[in-house]
VOGU-3710 file (C-alpha; in Angstrom, 3 decimals, decimal comma):
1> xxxxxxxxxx> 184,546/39,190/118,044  182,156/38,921/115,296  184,284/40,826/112,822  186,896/38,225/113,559  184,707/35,426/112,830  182,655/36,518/109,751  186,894/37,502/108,775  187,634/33,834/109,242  184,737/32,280/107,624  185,831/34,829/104,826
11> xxxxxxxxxx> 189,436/33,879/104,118  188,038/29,738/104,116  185,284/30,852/101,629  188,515/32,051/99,725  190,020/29,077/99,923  187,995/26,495/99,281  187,226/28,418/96,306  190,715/28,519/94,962  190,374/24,750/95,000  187,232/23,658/94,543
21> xxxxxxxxxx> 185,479/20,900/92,539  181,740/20,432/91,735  180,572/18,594/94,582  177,483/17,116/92,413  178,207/16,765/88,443  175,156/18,144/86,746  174,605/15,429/83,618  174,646/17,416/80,650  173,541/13,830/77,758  173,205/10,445/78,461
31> xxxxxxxxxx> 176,241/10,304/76,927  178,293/11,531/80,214  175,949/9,464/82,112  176,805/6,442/80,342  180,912/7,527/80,595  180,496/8,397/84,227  179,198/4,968/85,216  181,491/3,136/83,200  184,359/4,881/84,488  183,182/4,279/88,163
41> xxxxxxxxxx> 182,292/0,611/87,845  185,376/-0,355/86,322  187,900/2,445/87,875  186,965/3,449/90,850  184,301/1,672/92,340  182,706/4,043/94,044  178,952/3,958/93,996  177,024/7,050/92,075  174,443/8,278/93,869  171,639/10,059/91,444
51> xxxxxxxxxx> 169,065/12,582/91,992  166,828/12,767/89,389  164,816/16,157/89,556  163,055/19,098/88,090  163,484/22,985/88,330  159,580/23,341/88,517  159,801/20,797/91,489  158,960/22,117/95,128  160,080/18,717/96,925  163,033/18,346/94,625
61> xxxxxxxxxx> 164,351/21,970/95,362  163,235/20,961/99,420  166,042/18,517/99,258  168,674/19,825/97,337  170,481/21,609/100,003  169,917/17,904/101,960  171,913/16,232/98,981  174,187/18,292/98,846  175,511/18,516/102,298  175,449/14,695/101,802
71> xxxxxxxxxx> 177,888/14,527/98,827  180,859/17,307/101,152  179,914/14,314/103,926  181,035/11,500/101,501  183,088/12,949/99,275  185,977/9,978/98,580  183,095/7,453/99,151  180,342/8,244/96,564  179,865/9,997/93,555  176,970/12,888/93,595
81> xxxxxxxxxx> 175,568/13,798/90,957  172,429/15,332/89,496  169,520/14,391/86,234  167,075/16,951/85,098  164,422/15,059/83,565  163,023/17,589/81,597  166,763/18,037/79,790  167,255/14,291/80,027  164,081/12,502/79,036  165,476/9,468/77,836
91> xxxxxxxxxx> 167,441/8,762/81,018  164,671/9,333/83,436  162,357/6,777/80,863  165,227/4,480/80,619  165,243/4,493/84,738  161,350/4,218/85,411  161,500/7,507/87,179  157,649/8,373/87,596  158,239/10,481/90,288  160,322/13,246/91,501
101> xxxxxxxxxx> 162,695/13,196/93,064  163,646/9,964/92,624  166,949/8,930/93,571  169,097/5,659/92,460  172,162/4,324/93,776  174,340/2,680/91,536  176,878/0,150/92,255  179,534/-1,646/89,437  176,948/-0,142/87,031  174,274/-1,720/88,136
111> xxxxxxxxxx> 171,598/-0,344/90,417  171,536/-1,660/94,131  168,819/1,211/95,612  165,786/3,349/94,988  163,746/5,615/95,987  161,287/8,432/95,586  160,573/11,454/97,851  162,200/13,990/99,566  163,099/12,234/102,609  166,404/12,956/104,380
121> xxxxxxxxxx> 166,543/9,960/106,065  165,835/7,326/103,349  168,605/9,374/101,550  171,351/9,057/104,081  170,261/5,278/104,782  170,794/4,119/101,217  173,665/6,486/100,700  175,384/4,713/103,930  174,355/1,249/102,335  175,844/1,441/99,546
131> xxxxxxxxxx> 179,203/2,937/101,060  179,154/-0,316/102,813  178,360/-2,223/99,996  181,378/-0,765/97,412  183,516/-1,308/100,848  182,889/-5,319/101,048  182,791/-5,661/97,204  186,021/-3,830/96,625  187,826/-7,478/96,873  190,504/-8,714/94,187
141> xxxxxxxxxx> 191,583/-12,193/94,438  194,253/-13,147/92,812  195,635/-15,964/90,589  198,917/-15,829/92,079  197,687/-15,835/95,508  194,711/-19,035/95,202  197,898/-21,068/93,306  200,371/-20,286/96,541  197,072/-20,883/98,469  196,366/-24,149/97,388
151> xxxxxxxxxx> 200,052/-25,556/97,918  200,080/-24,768/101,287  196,638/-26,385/102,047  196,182/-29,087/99,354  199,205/-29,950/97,580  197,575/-32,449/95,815  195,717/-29,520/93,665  197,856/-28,691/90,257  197,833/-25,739/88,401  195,594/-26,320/86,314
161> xxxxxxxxxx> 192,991/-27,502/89,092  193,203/-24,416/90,725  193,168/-22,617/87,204  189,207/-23,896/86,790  188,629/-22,901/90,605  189,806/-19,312/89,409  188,077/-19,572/86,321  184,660/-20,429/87,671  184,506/-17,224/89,402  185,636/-15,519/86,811
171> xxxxxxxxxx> 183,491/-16,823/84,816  180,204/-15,793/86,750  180,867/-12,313/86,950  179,049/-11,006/83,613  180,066/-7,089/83,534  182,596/-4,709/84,334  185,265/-7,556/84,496  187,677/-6,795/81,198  190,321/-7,940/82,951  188,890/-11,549/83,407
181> xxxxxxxxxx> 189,865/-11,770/87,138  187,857/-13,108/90,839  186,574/-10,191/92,145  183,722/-8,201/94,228  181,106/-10,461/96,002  182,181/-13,620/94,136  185,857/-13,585/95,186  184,349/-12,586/99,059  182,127/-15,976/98,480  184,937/-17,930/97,090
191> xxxxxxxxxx> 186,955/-16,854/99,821  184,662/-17,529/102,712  184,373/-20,680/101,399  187,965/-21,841/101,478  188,086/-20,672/104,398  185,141/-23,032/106,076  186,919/-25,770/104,357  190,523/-25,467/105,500  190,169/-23,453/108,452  191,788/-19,835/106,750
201> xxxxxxxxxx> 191,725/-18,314/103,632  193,683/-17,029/100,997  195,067/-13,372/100,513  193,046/-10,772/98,989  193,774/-7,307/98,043  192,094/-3,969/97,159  191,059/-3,889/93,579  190,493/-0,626/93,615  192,760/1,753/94,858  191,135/5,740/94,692
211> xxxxxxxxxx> 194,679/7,188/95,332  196,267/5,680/92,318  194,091/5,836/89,196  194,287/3,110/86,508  196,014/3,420/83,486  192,971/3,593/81,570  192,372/7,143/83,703  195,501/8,158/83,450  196,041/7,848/79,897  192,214/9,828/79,445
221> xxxxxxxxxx> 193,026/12,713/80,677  195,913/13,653/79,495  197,564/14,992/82,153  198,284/12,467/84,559  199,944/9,014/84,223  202,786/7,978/82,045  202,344/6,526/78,283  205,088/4,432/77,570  204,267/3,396/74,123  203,758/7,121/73,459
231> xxxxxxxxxx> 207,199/7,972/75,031  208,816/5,387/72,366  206,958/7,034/69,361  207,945/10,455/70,743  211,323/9,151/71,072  211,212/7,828/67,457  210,192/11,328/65,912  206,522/9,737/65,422  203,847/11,937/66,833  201,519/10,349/69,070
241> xxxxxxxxxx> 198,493/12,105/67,582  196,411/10,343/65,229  197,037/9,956/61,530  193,738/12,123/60,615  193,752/11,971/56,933  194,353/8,380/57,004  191,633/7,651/59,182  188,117/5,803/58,368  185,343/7,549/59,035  184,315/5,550/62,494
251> xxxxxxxxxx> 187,720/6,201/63,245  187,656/10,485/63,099  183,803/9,440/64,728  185,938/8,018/67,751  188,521/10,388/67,821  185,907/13,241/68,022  184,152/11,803/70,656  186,705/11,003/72,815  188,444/14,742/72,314  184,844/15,996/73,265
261> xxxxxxxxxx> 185,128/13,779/76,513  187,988/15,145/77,151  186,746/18,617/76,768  184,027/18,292/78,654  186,157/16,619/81,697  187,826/19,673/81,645  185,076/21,637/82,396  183,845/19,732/85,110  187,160/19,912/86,779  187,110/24,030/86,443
271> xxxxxxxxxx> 184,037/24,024/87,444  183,347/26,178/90,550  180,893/24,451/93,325  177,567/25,894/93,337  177,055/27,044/96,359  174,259/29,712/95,359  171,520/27,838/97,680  173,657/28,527/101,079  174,223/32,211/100,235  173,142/34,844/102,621
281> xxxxxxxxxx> 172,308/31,767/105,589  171,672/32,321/108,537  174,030/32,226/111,185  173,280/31,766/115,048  173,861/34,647/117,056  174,277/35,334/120,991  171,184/37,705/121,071  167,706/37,085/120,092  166,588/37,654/116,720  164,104/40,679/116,066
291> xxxxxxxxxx> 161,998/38,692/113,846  161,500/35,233/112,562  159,935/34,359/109,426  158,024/30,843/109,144  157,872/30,039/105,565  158,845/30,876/102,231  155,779/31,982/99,762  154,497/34,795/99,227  153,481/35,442/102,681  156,551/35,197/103,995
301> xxxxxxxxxx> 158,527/36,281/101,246  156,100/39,631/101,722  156,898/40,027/105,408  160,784/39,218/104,856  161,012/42,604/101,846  158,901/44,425/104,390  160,787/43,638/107,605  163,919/43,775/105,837  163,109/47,049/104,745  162,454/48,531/108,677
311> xxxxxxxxxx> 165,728/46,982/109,678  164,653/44,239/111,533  166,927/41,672/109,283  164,536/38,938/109,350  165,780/35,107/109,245  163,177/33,562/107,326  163,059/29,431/107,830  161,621/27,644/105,172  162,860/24,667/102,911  163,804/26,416/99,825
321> xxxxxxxxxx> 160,322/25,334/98,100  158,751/28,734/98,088  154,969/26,931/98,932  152,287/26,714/96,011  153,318/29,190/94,165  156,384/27,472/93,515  154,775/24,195/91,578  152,749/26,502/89,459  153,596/25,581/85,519  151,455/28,056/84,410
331> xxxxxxxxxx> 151,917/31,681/83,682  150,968/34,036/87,120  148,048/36,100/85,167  146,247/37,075/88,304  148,927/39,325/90,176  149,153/43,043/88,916  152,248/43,932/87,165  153,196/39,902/86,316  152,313/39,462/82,734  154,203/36,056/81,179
341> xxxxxxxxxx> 156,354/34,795/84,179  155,392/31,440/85,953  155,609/31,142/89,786  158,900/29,626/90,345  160,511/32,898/88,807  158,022/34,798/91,120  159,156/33,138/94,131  163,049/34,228/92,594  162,727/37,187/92,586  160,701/37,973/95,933
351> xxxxxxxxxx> 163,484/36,210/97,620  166,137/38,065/96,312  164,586/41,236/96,958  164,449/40,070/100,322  167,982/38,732/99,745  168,752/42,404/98,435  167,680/44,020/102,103  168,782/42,278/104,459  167,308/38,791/104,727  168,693/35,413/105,430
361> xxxxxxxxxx> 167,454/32,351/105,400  167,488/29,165/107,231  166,777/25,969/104,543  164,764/24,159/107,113  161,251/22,655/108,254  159,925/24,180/111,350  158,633/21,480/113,919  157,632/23,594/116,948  157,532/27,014/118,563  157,977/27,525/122,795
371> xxxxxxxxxx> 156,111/30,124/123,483  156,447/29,064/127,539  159,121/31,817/127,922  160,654/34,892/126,105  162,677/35,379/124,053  160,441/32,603/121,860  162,527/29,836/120,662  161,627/28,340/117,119  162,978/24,887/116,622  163,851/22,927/113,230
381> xxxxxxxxxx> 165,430/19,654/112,856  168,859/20,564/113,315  168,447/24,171/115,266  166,837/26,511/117,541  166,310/29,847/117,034  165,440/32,723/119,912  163,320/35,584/118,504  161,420/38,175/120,111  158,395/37,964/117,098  157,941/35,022/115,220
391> xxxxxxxxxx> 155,489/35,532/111,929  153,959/32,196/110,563  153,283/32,109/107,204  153,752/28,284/106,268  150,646/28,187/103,632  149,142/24,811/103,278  149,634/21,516/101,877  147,412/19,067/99,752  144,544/17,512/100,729  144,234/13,676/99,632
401> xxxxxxxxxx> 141,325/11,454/98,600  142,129/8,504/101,130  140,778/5,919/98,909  141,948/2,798/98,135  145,484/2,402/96,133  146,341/5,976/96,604  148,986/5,718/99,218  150,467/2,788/97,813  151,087/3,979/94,285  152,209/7,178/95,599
411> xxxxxxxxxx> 155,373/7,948/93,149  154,177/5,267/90,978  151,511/7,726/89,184  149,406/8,635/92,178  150,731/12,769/92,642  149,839/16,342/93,528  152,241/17,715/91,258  151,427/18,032/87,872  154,429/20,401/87,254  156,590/18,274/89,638
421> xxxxxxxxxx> 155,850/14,504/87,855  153,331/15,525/84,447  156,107/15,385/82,159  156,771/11,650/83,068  153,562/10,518/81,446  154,632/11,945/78,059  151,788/11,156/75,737  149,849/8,868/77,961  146,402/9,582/79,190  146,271/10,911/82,795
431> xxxxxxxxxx> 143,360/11,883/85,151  142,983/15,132/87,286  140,850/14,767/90,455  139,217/18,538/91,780  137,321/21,201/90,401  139,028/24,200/91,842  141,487/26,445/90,149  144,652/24,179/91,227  142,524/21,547/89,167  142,182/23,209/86,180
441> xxxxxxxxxx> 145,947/24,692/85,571  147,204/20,951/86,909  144,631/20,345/83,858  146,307/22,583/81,451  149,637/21,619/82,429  149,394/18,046/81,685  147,576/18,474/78,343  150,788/20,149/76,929  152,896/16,582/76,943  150,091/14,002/77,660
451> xxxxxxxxxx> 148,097/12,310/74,835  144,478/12,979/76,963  143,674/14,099/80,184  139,993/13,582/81,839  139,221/15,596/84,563  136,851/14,351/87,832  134,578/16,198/89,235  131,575/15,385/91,347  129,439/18,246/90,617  127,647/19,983/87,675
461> xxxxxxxxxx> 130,060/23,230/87,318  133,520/23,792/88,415  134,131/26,140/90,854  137,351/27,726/89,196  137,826/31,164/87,972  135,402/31,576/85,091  138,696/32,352/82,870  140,600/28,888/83,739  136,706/27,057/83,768  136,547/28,388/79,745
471> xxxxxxxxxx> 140,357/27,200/78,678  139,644/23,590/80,274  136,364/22,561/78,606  137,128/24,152/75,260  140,798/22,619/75,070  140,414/19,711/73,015  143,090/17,145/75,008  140,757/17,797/78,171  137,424/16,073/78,486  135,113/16,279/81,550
481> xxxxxxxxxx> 133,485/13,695/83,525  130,619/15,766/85,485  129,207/14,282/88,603  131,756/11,953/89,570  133,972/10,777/91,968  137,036/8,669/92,024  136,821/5,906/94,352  139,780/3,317/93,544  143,122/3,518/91,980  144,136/0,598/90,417
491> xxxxxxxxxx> 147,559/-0,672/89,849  150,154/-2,959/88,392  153,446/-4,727/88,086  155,817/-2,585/86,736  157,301/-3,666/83,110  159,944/-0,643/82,987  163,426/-2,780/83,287  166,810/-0,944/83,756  169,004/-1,765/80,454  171,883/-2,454/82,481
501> xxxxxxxxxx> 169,789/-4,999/84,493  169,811/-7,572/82,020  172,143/-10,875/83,361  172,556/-10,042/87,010  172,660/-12,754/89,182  172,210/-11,000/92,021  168,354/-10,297/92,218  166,715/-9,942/95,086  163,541/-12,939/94,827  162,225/-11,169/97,985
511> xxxxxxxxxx> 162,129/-7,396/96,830  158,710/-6,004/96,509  157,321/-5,432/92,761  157,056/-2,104/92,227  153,425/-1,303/91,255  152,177/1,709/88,843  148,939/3,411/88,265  146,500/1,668/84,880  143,534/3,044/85,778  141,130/4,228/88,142
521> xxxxxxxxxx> 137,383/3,243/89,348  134,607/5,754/89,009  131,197/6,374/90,551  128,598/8,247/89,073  127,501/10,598/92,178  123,429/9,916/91,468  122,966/6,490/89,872  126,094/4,881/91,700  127,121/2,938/88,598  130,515/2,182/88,708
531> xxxxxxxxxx> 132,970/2,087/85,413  136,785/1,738/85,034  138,654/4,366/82,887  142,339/3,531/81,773  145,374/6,199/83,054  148,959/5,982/83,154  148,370/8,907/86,190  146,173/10,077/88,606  146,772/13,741/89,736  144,790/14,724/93,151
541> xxxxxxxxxx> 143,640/18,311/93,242  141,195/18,743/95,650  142,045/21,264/97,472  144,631/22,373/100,663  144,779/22,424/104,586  146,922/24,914/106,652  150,040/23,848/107,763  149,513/24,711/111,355  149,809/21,135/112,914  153,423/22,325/114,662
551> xxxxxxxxxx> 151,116/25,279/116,671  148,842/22,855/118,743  148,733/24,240/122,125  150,763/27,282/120,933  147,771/29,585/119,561  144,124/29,589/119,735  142,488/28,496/115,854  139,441/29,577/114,405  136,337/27,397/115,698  134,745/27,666/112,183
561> xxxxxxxxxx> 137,837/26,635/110,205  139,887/23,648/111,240  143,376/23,873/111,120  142,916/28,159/110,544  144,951/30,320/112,843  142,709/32,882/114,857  144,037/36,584/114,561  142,343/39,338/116,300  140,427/41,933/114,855  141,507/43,117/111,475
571> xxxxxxxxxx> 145,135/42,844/112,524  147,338/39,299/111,750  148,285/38,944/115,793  147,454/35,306/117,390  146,521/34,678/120,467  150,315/35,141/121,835  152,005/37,959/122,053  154,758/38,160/119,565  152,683/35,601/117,398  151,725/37,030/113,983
581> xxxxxxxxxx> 149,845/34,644/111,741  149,623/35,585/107,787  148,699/33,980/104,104  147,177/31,025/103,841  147,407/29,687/107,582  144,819/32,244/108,734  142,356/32,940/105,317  139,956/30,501/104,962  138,239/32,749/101,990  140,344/34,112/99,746
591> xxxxxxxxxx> 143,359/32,154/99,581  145,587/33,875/96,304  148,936/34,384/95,696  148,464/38,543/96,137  146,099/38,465/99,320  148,840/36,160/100,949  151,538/39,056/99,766  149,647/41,505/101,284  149,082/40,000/104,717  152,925/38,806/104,909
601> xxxxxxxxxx> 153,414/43,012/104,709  151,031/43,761/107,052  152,240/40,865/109,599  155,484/42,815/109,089  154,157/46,179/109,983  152,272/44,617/112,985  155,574/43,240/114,339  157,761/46,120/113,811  155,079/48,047/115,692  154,672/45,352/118,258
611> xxxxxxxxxx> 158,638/45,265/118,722  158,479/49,040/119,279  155,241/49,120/121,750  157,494/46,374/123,896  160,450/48,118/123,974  162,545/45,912/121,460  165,252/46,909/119,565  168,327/45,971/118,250  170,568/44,848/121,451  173,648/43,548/119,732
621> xxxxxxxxxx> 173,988/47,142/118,562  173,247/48,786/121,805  175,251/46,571/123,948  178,260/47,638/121,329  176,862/51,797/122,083  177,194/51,010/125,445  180,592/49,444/125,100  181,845/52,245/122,781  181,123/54,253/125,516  181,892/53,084/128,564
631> xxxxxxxxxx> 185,695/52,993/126,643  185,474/56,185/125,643  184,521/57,432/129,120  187,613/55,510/130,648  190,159/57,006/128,042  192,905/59,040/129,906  192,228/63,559/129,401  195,023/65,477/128,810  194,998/69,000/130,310  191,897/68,484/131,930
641> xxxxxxxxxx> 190,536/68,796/128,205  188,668/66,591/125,983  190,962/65,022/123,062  190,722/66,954/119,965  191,424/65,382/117,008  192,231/67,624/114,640  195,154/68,655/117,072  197,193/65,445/116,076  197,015/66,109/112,208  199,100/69,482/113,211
651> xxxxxxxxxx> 195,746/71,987/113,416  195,731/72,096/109,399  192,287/71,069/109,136  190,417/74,082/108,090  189,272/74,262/104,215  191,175/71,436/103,264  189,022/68,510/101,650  189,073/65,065/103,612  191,027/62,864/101,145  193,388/65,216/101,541
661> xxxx> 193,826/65,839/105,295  193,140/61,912/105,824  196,836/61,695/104,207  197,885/63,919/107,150
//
């Protein structure tokens, strides 16, 4: 039965391959930004939906999966696509994008929604908003209709009356509109006003219409549509082509551009869908799992290679961020045998080593773990999965300062991701918060693209690797406030205006200001005297706690440690049987990329040997031994005699090679 289904899934792969279209255009210049909006407010109008992100960008790569599964949802209703800030600089400064991901939604060119974070649901909300919006808005009105309107209700209206009725909507829609007609939410009002008046109101149509493109389409690409002035100069013996060595020079500018356009429409059409973040997913099963893999660092990553390799095919579930390691900017100097490769590339290639064995992977957050019965059952948002072992490995997450402004300017400068956001304060002067070794690379991070970057610290000596300690104080961006702590963040309006903003009549008076970090309050730890230093950023490095919350009242933590998982012994088992804790959620001392690796593998050896103490093994493939057998048992003897095989390829089997007798 499973054959038949993994066969199935197969020949669908196939075919939505043979026919498939990018999903989400990747933006390649502002250029086929500025093209794709234009097209789409004037066009189409369908709303474009933007994520703009980064590769070094753990939240960003949390949601991509999200955002796309979004885009197959609403294909025919919304355009997906994707900015990479680091590529595109001047789009992401043009848009005010100080964090990441931020995501805009675009409507007639102009934008109707934002927001920053990785949050599914804020996503699908403003997605489905501005569905709903294009919907109402996609309203034409007429001349034709108002004239044959306003004879049936008010006969006393000429022509030309109506004419300045028409022409004062018209006239207050200032973009998008080449065609000088009563349309979107003006035509709706102008509607909904007759229709108060005299009791109905007049016809309106679609004005756009996705199934039949616009001439203007048509004509751009080539290969749809019909030209009709063309067809009379083809008729004529004149070739449609331009005149090239005729041409001005603006003219062969034009002409290049828009055969580069065209080229580059191509591409996106061929374009096959990436689909390279659902390979190898995990897919539910009637029989328990052997072992299940809580997160996706190096602890996890560890255990999946290690399982993998002992044939327990391990589902790991983890959003595809691959924990701290992945936000590292830096080089990875302090893991044997890594010499010049950063962490995200780290993280790569653990997981396809994994991948590589016998891994899959489930591209979700864990929120709890039943332990009240066996098999356990691990649940996400959107699944549960039974497993006989689970091993937790979900590292931790960043600690805060909880002082004033720091929530609220949250993706307005306030981060914990220098590699995630630092590039967005390009030459501005930025503040790091911590003394640790996370402070000091967030430190040398930001000093590559920021004009200055002060780092807070409220002792007398960091408490960093010696190494990292030495490149921060003599790097001459970096300076060092000693004995201080940060206790305000102080914000402000922000000035950073869309372009395409300028004229609409449509702004929201009620819509909160956005607010952006200028500067921070400091207090000297011993005299208490307070100054106020200007930033443009304020990056919080102070440290991490486990992510263990979703184990309350699951497994016994260590008394010493808040938020530590207890193991016993020297081993990584919990308090539960079945219950392996490794990494970061259960070592409060050492906390490194390579001790987390090598608890991950021993959490794997403890399972497999915990699975084999119990009595656990594989029992999808011994309920098909069992099957095999039982059939083979029932099949009919003849002669009393066991079936020989060889007997039915005519007894020739002796010296002959297999290819050979297999013809037989």
């Amino acid at each position: 039965m499973n054959s038949m289904i993994r066969l199935a899934l197969l020949l669908l792969a196939t075919v939505a391959f043979a026919s498939a279209r990018p999903i989400v255009r990747h933006i390649r210049s502002t250029h086929e930004f500025d093209r794709l909006m234009q097209k789409h407010a004037t066009q189409t109008g369908l709303p474009v939906i933007v994520d703009f992100y980064s590769d070094g960008c753990g939240p960003c790569r949390m949601i991509a999966p999200i955002f796309k599964k979004l885009a197959k949802e609403m294909e025919g209703k919304a355009v997906f696509c994707k900015v990479d800030t680091n590529a595109l600089y001047e789009l992401s400064s043009r848009y005010g994008v100080r964090s990441l991901p931020t995501f805009k939604f675009f409507l007639g060119g102009k934008k109707a929604y934002e927001f920053s974070g990785a949050g599914e649901g804020q996503l699908r909300q403003y997605a489905q908003m501005v569905v709903q919006q294009a919907e109402y808005e996609n309203v034409l009105l007429p001349m034709e209709n108002l004239v044959s309107y306003y004879k049936e209700k008010d006969a006393s209206k000429s022509e030309e009356d109506v004419a300045k009725v028409y022409k004062k909507c018209v006239d207050q829609i200032t973009s998008n509109n080449p065609e000088k007609l009563c349309v979107g939410p003006l035509a709706q009002k102008l509607v909904k006003s007759l229709k108060k008046k005299y009791g109905s109101g007049p016809e309106t149509t679609a004005r756009f219409d996705p199934e039949e493109p616009t001439s203007e389409e048509s004509s751009g690409s080539g290969s749809s549509g019909t030209n009709k002035s063309g067809d009379k100069q083809q008729k004529r013996g004149k070739s449609s082509e331009p005149n090239l060595h005729l041409a001005t020079k603006e003219q062969l500018l034009a002409e290049l551009e828009k055969r580069e356009d065209a080229e580059r429409d191509a591409q996106v059409e061929e374009e096959d869908d990436d689909d390279a973040e659902f390979e190898h997913s995990w897919i539910p099963s009637e029989w328990p799992e052997r072992v299940t893999i809580v997160g996706g660092g190096p602890a996890g990553l560890s255990a999946a290679i290690y399982a993998a390799r002992a044939g327990l095919k391990p589902v790991v579930v983890a959003p595809p961020m691959g924990g701290q390691l992945q936000g590292k900017g830096v080089d990875v100097e302090n893991y044997p045998g890594l010499f010049n490769v950063t962490g995200p590339a780290v993280v790569s290639l653990m997981r396809q080593q994994a991948i590589d064995f016998g891994a899959t992977f489930e591209a979700e957050t864990v929120v709890g773990i039943d332990a009240s019965s066996r098999p356990l059952r691990v649940r996400t948002n959107s699944s549960t999965i039974e497993t006989h072992a689970v091993i937790v490995a979900t590292g931790a997450e960043s600690n805060w300062l909880d002082v004033k402004g720091e929530y609220e300017l949250r993706g307005g400068g306030v981060s914990s991701c220098a590699t995630c956001d630092g590039h967005m304060y390009r030459g501005k002067h930025v503040l790091v918060v911590g003394g640790g070794d996370t402070a000091m690379e967030d430190a040398l991070v930001l000093a590559r693209t920021s004009g200055s970057v002060t780092v807070i610290h409220r002792r007398d000596a960091f408490r960093a690797s010696k190494v990292l300690a030495q490149r921060v104080m003599e790097h001459p961006s970096i300076n060092v406030r000693w004995n201080t702590v940060l206790v305000e963040i102080l914000g402000t309006a922000s000035d950073a205006e869309d372009a395409d903003d300028d004229g609409d009549d449509d702004v929201d008076l009620d819509a909160p200001v956005a607010r952006v970090v200028s500067g921070a309050v400091l207090k000297d730890v011993y005299t208490g005297e307070l100054t106020t230093l200007d930033a443009g950023a304020v990056f919080v490095a102070i440290g991490h706690t486990p992510s263990t919350s979703f184990l309350e009242g699951v497994v016994e933590f260590d008394p010493d440690h808040a938020g530590y998982v207890l193991n016993r012994g020297t081993s990584t088992r919990t308090s539960v049987p079945g219950i392996f804790a490794c990494g970061d959620v259960s070592d409060s001392v050492y906390r490194q990329a390579i001790t987390s690796a090598g608890s991950g593998a021993a959490a794997a050896l403890d399972a497999e040997r915990w699975l084999s103490e119990e009595g656990l093994g594989n029992e999808e493939a011994e309920f098909e031994a069992e099957l095999l057998a039982e059939l083979m048992a029932d099949a009919p003897v003849r002669g009393g005699e066991g079936s020989n095989v060889y007997d039915d390829a005519g007894g020739r089997m002796t010296g002959m090679k297999e290819s050979v007798a297999a013809e037989l």
